[in-house]
ROKEPA-606911 format. One record per residue (C-alpha): residue number from 0; residue in three letters; chain; z, y, x. Coordinates in steps of 0.25 Angstrom, whole numbers, always signed. Layout:
N
R   num   residuo   cadena      up   north    east
R   NUM       ALA        A       Z       Y       X
...
//
This chain:
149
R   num   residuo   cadena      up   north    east
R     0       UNK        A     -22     +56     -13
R     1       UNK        A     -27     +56      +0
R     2       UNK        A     -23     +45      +9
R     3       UNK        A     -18     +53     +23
R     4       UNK        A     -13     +43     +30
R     5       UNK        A     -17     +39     +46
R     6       UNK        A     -34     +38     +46
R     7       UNK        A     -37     +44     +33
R     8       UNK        A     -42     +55     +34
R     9       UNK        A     -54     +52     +26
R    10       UNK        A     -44     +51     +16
R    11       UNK        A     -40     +64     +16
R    12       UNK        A     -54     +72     +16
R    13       UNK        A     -60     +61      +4
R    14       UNK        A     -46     +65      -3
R    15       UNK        A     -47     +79      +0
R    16       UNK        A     -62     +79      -5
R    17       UNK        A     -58     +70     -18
R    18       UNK        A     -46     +80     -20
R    19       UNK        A     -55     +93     -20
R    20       UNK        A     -64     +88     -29
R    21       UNK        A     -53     +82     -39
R    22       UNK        A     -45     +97     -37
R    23       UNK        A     -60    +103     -41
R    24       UNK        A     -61     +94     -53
R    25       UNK        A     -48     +92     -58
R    26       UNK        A     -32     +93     -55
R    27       UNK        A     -33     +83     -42
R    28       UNK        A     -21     +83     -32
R    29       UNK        A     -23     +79     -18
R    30       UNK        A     -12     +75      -8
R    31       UNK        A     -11     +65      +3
R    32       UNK        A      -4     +53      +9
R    33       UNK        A      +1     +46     +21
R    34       UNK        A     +15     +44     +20
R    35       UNK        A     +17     +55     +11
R    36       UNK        A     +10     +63      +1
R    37       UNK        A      +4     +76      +5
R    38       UNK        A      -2     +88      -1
R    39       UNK        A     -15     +94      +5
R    40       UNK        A     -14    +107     +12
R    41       UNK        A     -21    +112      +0
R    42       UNK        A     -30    +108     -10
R    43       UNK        A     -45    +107      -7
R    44       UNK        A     -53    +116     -15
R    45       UNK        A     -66    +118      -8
R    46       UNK        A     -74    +110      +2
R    47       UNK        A     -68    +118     +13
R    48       UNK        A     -54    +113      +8
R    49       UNK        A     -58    +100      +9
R    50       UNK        A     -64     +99     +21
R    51       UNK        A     -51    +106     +27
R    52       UNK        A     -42     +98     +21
R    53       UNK        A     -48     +85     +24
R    54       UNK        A     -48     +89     +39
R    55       UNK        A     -34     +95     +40
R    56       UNK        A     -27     +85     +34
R    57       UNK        A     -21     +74     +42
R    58       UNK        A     -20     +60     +40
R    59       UNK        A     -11     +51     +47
R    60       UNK        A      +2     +42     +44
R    61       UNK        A      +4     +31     +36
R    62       UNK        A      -1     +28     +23
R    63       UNK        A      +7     +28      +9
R    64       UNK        A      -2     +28      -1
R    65       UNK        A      +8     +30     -13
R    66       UNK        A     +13     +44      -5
R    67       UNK        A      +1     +50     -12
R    68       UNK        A      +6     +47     -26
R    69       UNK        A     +21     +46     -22
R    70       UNK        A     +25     +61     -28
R    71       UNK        A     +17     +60     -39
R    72       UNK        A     +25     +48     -45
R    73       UNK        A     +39     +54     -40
R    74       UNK        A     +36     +66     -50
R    75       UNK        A     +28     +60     -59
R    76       UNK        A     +16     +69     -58
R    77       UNK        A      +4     +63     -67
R    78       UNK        A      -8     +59     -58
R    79       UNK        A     -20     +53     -67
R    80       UNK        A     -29     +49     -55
R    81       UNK        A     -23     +47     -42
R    82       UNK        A     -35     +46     -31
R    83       UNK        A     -31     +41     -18
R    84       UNK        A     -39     +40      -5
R    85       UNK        A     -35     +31      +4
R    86       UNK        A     -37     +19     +14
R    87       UNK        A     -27     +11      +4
R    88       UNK        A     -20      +8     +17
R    89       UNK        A      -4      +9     +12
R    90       UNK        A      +5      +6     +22
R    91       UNK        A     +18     +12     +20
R    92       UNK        A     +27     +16      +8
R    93       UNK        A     +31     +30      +1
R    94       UNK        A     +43     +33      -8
R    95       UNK        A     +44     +37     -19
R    96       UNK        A     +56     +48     -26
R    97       UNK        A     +67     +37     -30
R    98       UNK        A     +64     +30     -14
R    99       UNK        A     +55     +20     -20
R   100       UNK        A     +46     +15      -6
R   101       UNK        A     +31     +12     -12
R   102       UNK        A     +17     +10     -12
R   103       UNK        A      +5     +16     -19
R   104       UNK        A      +3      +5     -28
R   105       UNK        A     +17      +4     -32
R   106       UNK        A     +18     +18     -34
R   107       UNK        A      +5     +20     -41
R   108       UNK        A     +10     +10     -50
R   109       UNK        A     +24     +17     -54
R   110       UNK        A     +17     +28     -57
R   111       UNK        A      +6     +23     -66
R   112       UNK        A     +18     +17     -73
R   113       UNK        A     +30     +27     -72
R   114       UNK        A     +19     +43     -70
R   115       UNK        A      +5     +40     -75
R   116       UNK        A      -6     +29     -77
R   117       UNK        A     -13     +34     -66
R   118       UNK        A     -27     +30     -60
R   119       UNK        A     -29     +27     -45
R   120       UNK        A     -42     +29     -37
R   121       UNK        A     -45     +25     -24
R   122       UNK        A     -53     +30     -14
R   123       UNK        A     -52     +22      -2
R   124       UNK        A     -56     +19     +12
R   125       UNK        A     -56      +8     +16
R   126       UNK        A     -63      -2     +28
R   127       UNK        A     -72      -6     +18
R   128       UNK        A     -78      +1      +7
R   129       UNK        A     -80      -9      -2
R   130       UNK        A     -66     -15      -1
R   131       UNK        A     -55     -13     -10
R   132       UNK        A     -42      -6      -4
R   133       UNK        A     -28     -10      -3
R   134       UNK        A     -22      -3     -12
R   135       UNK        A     -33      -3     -24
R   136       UNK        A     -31     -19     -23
R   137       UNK        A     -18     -19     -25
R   138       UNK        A     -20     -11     -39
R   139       UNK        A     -31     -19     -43
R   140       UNK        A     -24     -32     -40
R   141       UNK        A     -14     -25     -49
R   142       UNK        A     -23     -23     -58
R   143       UNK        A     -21      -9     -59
R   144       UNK        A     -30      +0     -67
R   145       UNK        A     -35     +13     -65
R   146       UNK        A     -36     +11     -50
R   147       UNK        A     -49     +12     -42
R   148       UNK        A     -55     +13     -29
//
């Protein structure tokens, strides 16, 4: 899951790189975020896929990190290892099938419980390299396992 919104755009080409590597290796899925989810244009295969993928697709809007994983707990799709590149910025809420307004922890939550024990990575960008994200302290401090940045 590669965050799309407003100013990450390094985001989308780490993403798109992880993503065609992960494709190469096993069954990865790519799609990315702002306000919504949204598939690639195609997935990228070679290194010219990457590279023209990364360059064409747009950041911009807000940022809802639970969009990315949104329709995979509405259908119930199993996801092992969900990877999420992102700034951990999350200022704005999604919906979910039943009209449930949310955030990704919440979300990723219900659907450990409710879809599949899943593990969380995050690779993120954040003023200070060194520094935990927002979001990967609010599992921590929930002691949630299987989550790392």
């Amino acid at each position: 899951m590669g965050d799309a919104s407003y100013s990450m755009d390094v985001a989308i080409r780490t993403a798109t790189i992880l993503a065609s590597l992960l494709t190469a290796v096993c069954s990865a899925k790519l799609n990315f975020f702002h306000t919504e989810m949204f598939l690639p244009a195609f997935t990228p295969k070679t290194i010219e896929d990457v590279l023209t993928l990364a360059l064409t697709t747009k950041a911009h809007g807000l940022t809802a990190n639970a969009a990315g994983l949104v329709s995979y707990y509405d259908s119930k799709e199993i996801i092992k290892t969900l990877i999420m590149v992102t700034d951990e910025i999350e200022n704005t809420d999604v919906h979910t099938a039943n009209g449930t307004s949310t955030r990704f922890f919440n979300l990723f939550m219900k659907y450990r419980s409710e879809v599949y024990p899943a593990k969380l990575v995050f690779i993120s960008f954040l003023d200070n390299q060194h520094d935990q994200g927002r979001m990967y302290t609010e599992f921590l401090n929930a002691n949630v396992p299987d989550v790392i940045q």
